[in-house]
C-alpha positions, 0 to 999 in steps of 0.5 A, a space after each residue: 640780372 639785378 635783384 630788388 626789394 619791392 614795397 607795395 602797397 594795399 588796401 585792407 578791409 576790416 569790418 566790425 571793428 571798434 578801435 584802430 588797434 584792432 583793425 590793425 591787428 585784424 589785418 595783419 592778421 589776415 594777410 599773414 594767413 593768406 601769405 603763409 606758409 607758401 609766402 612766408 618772406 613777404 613782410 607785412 607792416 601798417 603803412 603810414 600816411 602823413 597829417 595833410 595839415 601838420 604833416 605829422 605821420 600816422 597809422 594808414 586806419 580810417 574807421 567809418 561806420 565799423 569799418 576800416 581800411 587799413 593801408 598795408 606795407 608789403 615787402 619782398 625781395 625779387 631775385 634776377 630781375 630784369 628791371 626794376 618795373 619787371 621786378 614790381 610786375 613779379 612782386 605785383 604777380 606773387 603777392 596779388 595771387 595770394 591776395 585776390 581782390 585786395 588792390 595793391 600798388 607799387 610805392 618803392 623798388 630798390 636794388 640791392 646786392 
């Protein structure tokens, strides 16, 4: 059995927000509420999307009409996995349960020691 550190990715929704900063702060936020305290050792972060035309990275925000999406970075360490794809379906399982309707995907699975 291996262990793993799993980064997912997911898609927040913030409505009634003004600036980037806030919809950041507004999902981070709320997904650290429903983690905790059950899922305290997962980490939350603001993904990061690259500028297609200078390729220049940027927070994961898009603001329309007071709303935003905020791409989320979540990460967990998976412990005697089988795999790396069975340590991405207990992450995917973990975190999804306490994050209901929120779409997650899986960016990175690594092994460590």
């Amino acid at each position: 059995m291996t262990n793993y550190h799993v980064t997912l990715e997911a898609a927040w929704l913030v409505r009634d927000v003004q600036t980037a900063d806030d919809a950041i702060g507004v999902a981070i936020a709320e997904a650290g509420k429903r983690l905790n305290p059950q899922l305290d050792f997962v980490e939350v972060d603001v993904g990061t999307t690259f500028c297609p035309a200078c390729n220049e990275p940027f927070g994961s925000v898009f603001i329309a009409a007071n709303t935003a999406i905020v791409g989320l970075v979540l990460e967990m360490k998976v412990f005697d996995a089988e795999s790396a794809e069975h340590a991405s379906r207990i992450a995917k399982s973990v975190i999804g349960r306490a994050l209901r309707d929120v779409p997650l995907n899986v960016v990175d699975v690594e092994e460590f020691e």
